[in-house]
Rosetta silent file (secondary structure, phi, psi, omega in degrees, C-alpha in Angstrom):
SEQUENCE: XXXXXXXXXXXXXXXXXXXXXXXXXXXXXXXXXXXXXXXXXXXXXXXXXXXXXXXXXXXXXXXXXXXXXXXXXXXXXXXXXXXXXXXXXXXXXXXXXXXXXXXXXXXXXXXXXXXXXXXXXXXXXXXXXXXXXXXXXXXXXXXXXXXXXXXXXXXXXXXXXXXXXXXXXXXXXXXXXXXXXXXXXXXXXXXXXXXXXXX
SCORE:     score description
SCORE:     0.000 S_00000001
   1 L     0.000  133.505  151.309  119.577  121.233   72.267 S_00000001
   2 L  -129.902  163.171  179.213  120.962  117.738   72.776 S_00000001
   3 L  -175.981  146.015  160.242  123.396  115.872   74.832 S_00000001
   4 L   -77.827 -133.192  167.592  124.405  112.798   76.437 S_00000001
   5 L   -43.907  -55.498 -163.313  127.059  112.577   79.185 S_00000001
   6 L  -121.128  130.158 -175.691  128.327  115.747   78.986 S_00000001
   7 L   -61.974  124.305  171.383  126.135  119.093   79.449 S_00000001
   8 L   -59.679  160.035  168.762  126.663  122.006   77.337 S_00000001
   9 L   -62.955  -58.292 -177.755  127.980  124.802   79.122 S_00000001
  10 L   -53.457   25.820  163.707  125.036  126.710   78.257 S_00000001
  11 L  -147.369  103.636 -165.012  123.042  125.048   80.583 S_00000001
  12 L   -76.736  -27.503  149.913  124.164  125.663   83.323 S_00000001
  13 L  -116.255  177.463 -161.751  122.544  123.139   85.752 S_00000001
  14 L   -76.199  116.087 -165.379  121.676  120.048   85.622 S_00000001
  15 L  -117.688   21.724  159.531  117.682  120.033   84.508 S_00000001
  16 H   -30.507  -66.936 -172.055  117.203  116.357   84.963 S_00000001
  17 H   -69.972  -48.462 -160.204  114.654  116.506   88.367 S_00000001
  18 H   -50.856  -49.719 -159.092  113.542  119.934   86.919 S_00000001
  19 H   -94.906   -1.456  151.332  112.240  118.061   83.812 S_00000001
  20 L  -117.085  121.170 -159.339  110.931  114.538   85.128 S_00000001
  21 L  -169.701  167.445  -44.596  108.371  116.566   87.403 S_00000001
  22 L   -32.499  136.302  157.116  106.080  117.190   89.560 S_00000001
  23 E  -133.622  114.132 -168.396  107.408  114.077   92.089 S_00000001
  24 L   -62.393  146.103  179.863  105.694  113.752   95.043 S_00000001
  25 L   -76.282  109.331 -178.907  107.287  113.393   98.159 S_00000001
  26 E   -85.575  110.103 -170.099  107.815  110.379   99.991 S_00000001
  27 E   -94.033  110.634 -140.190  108.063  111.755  103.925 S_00000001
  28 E   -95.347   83.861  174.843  109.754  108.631  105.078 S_00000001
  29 L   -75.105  176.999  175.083  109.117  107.421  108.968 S_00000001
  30 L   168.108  161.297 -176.284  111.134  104.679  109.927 S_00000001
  31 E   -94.271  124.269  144.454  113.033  102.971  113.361 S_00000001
  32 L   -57.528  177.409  152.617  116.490  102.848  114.373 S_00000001
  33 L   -73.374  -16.871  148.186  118.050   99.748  115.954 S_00000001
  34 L   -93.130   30.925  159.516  117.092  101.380  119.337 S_00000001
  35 L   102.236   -9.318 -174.046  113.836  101.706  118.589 S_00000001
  36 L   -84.103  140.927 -162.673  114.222  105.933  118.103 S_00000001
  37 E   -84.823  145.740 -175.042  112.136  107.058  115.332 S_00000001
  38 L   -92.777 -173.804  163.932  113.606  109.191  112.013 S_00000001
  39 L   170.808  130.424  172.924  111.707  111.006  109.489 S_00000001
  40 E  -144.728  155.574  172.376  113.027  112.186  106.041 S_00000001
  41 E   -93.715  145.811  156.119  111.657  113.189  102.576 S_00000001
  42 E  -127.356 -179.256 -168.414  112.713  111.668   99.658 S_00000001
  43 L  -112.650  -36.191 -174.676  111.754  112.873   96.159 S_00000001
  44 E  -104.176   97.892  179.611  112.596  110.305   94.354 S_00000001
  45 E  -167.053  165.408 -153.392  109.288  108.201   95.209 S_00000001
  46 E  -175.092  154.244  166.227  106.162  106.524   94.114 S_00000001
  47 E  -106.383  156.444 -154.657  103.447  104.086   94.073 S_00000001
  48 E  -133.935   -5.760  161.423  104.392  101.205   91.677 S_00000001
  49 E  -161.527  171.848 -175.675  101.217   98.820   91.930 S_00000001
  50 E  -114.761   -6.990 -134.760   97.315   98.618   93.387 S_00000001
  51 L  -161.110   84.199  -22.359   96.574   94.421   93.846 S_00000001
  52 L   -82.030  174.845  164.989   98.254   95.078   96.749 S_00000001
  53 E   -85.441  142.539 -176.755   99.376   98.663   96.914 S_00000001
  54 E  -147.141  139.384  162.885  102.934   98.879   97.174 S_00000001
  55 E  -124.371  170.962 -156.521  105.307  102.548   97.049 S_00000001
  56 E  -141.770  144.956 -171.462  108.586  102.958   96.220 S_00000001
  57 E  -157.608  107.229 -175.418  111.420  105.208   97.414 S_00000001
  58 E  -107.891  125.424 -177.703  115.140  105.792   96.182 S_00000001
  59 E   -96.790  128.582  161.293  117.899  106.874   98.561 S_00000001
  60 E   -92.245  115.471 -159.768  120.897  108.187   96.872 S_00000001
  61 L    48.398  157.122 -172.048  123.710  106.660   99.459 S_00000001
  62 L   -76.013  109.117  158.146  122.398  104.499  102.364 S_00000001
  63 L  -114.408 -129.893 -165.116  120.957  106.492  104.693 S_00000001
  64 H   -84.691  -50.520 -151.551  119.065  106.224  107.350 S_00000001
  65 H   -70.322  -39.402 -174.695  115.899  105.830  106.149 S_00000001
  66 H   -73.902  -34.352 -157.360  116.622  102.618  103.359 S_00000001
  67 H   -86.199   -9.221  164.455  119.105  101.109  105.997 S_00000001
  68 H   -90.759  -63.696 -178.260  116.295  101.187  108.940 S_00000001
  69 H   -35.709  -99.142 -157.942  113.677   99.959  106.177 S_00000001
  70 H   -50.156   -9.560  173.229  115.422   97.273  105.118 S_00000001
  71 H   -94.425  -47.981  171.693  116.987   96.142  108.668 S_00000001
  72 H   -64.071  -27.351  176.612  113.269   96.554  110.570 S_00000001
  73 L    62.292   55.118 -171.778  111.350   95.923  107.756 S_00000001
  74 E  -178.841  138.164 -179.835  109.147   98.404  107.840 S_00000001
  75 E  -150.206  177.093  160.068  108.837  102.078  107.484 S_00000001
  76 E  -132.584  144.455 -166.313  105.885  104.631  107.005 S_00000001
  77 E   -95.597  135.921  175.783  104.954  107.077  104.328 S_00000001
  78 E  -125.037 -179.884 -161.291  103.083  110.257  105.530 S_00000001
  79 E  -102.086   96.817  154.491  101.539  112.801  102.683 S_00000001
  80 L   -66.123  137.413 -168.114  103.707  115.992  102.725 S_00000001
  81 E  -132.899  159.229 -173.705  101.310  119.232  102.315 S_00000001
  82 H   -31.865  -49.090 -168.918  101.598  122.765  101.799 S_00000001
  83 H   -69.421  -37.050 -162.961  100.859  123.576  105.928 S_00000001
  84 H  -100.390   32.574  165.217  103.705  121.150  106.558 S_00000001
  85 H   -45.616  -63.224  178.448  106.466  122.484  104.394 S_00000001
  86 H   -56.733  -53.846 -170.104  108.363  124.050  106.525 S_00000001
  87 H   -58.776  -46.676  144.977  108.404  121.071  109.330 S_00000001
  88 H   -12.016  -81.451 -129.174  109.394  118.979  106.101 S_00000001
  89 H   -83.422  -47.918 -139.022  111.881  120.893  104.853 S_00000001
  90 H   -75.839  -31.838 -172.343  113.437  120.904  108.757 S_00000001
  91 H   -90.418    8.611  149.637  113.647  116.860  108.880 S_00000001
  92 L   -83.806   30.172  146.997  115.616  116.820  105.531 S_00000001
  93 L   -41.410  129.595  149.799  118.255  117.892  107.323 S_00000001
  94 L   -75.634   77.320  163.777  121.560  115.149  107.848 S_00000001
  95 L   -72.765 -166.147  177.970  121.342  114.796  111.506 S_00000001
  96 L  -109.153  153.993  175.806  123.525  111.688  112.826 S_00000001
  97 L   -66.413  154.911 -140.431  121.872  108.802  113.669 S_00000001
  98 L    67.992   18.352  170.778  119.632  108.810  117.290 S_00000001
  99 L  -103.654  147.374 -179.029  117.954  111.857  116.364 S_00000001
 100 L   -94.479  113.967  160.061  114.403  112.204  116.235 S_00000001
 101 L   -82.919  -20.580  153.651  113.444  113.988  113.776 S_00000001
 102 L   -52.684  -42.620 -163.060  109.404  114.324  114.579 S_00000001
 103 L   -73.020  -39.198 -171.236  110.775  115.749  117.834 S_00000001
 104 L   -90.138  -32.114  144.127  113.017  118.251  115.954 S_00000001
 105 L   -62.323   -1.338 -179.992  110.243  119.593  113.874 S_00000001
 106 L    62.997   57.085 -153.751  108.057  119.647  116.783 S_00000001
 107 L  -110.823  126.607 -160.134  106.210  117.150  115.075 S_00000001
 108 L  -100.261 -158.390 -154.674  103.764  114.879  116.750 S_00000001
 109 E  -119.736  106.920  166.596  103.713  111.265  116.127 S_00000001
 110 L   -30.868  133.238  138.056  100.823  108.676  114.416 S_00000001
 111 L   -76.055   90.577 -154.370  100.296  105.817  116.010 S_00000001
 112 L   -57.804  165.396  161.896  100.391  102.754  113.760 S_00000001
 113 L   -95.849  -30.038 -176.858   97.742   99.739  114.010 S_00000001
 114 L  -132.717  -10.316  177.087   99.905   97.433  112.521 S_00000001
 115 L  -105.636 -168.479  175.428  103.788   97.651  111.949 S_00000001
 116 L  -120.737    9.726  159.084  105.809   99.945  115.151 S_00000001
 117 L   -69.595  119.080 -158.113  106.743  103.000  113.001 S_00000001
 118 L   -95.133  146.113 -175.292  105.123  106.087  113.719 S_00000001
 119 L  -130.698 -173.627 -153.377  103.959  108.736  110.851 S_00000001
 120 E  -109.934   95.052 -172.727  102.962  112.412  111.054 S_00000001
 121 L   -66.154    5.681  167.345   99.994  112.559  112.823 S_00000001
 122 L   -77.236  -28.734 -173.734   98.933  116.004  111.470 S_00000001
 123 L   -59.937  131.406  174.795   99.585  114.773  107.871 S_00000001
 124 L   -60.656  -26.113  169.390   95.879  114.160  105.969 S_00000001
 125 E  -127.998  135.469  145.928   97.375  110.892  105.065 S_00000001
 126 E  -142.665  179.104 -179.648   99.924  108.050  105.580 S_00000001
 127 E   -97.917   85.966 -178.433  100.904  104.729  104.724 S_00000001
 128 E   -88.653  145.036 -160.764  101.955  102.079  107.402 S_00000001
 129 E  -147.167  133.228  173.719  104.133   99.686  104.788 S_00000001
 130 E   -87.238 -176.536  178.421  106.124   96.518  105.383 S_00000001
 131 L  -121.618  139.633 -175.005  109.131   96.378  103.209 S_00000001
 132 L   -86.476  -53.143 -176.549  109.364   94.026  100.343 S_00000001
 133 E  -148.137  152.706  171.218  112.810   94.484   98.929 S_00000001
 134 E  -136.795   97.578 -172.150  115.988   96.459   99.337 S_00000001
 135 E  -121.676  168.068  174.846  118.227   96.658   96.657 S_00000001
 136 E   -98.388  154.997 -163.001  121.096   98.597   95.491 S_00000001
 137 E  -123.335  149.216  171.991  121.318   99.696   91.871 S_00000001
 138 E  -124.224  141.361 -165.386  123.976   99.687   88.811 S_00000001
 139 L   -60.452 -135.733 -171.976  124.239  101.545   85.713 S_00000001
 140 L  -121.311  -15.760  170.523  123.899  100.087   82.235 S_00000001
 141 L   -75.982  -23.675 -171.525  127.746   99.073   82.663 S_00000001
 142 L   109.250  -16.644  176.886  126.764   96.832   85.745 S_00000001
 143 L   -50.916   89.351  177.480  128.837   99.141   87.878 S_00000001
 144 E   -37.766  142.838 -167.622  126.945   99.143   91.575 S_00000001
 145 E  -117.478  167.241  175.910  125.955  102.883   92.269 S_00000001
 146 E  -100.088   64.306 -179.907  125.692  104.246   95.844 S_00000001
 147 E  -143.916  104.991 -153.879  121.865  104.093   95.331 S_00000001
 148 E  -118.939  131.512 -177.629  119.415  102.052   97.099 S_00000001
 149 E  -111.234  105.788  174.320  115.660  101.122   96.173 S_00000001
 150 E   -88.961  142.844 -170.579  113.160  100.501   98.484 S_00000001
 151 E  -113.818  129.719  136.010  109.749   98.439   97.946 S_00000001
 152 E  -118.486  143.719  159.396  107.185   98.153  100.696 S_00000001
 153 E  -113.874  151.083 -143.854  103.616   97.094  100.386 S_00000001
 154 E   -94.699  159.109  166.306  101.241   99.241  102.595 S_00000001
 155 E  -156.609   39.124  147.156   99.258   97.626  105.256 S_00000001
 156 E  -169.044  149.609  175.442   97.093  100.168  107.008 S_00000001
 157 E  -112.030  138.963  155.861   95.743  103.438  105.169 S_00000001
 158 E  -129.153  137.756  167.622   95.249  106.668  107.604 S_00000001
 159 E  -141.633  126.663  163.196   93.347  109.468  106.700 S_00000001
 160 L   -29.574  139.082  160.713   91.977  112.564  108.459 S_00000001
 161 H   -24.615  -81.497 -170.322   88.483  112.803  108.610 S_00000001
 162 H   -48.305  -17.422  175.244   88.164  116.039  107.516 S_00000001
 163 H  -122.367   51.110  156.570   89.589  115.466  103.780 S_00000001
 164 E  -106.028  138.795 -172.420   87.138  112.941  103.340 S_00000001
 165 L  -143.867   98.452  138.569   84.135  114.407  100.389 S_00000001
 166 L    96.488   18.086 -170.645   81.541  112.522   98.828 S_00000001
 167 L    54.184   41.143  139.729   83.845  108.888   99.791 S_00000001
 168 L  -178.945  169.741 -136.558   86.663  110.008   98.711 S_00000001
 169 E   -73.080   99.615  164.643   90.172  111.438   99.350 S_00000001
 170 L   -31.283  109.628  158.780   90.152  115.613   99.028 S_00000001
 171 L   -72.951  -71.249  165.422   93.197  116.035   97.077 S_00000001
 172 H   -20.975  -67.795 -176.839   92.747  119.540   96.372 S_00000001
 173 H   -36.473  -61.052 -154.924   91.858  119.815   99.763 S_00000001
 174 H   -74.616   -5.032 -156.138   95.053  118.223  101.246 S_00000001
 175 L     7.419   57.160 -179.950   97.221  120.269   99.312 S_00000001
 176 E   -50.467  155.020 -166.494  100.208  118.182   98.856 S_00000001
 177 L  -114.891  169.744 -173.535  103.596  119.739   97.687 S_00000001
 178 L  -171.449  122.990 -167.438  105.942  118.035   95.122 S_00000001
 179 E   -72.156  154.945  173.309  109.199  118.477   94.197 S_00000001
 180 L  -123.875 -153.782  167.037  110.818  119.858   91.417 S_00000001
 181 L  -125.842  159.523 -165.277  114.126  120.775   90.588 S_00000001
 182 L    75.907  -89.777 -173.791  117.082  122.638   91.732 S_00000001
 183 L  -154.605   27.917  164.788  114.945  124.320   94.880 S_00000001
 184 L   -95.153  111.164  172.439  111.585  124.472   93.332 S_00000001
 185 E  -120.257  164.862 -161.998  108.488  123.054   94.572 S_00000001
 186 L  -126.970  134.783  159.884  104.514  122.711   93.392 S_00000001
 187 L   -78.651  124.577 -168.724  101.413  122.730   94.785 S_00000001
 188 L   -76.641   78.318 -168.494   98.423  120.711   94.335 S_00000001
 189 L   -99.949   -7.126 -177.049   95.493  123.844   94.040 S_00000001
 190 L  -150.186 -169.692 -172.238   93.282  122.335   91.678 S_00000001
 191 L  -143.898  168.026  153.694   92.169  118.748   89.982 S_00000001
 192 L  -168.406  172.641 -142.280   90.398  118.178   86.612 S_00000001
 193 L  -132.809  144.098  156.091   89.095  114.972   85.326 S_00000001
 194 L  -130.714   96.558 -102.078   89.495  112.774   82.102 S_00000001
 195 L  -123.289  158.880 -121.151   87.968  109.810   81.155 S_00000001
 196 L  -131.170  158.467  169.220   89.970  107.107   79.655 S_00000001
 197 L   -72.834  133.332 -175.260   88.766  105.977   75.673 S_00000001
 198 L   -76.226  174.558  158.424   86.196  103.768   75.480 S_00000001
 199 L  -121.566    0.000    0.000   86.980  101.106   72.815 S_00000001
């Protein structure tokens, strides 16, 4: 099968996300302008360098979460995991803006060391991250899309104790989830190792 713009009928959805996949979930903290805190997942997210570490996170239309990045200029990433699925799945929800979403998951709240955004203190990991750039994106015509890309580079790492082994970060352990597509998601249950060619 091939196709451009338009999908055969015989396929009946759209297997884009299914097929660029696993993508880990960026669970998004972030500030209003009166200071009350959000939290959302996005899907479409990533780390994009190490010299500094920097992630990356694309909102399709400005929502809360890019338009609080980019006006405080700062948000935090926490590591969604298997135990926290559900409480996930409850802050991707559209509330209206002034809702707390940690609150509405019963969720309780990190304290940062170095930005004012709070992350999911139960989560084995997060990210506190200032934000570098916020831009909006256009197709290959130049036409601006209702799609906005956020940049931060992190500047504090938190990690539980407990999924630390041997100096370094339990993956396995932590069992992070990752989206797929249409309303399928994957689990992290095992690791194996490869070694890169010498030359």
């Amino acid at each position: 099968m091939h196709y451009g713009d338009t999908r055969p009928e015989t396929l009946k959805y759209n297997p884009f996300k299914a097929i660029v996949t696993p993508r880990p979930i960026g669970w998004i903290g972030t500030l209003d302008p009166g200071g009350q805190a959000n939290l959302a997942p996005y899907s479409f997210f990533n780390g994009i360098g190490s010299d500094p570490e920097m992630v990356m996170f694309s909102s399709e239309g400005a929502k809360h979460s890019a338009t609080y990045a980019r006006e405080r200029g700062e948000f935090t990433f926490s590591l969604a995991t298997e135990s926290l699925a559900p409480q996930m799945n409850i802050t991707s929800a559209p509330e209206p803006s002034g809702v707390n979403e940690f609150e509405l998951a019963d969720l309780e709240q990190g304290a940062p060391a170095v930005i004012r955004t709070p992350f999911v203190a139960a989560s084995p990991a997060a990210l506190e991250c200032v934000t570098l750039d916020v831009r909006q994106l256009s197709d290959r015509h130049g036409t601006l899309l209702d799609r906005f890309l956020v940049i931060g580079e992190v500047v504090q790492t938190h990690i539980r104790d407990e999924y630390i082994t041997d100096g370094r970060f339990d993956t396995v352990a932590a069992r992070p989830i990752a989206r797929m597509g249409y309303a399928d998601y994957a689990t992290v249950t095992e690791a194996w190792q490869m070694g890169r060619p010498a030359r």
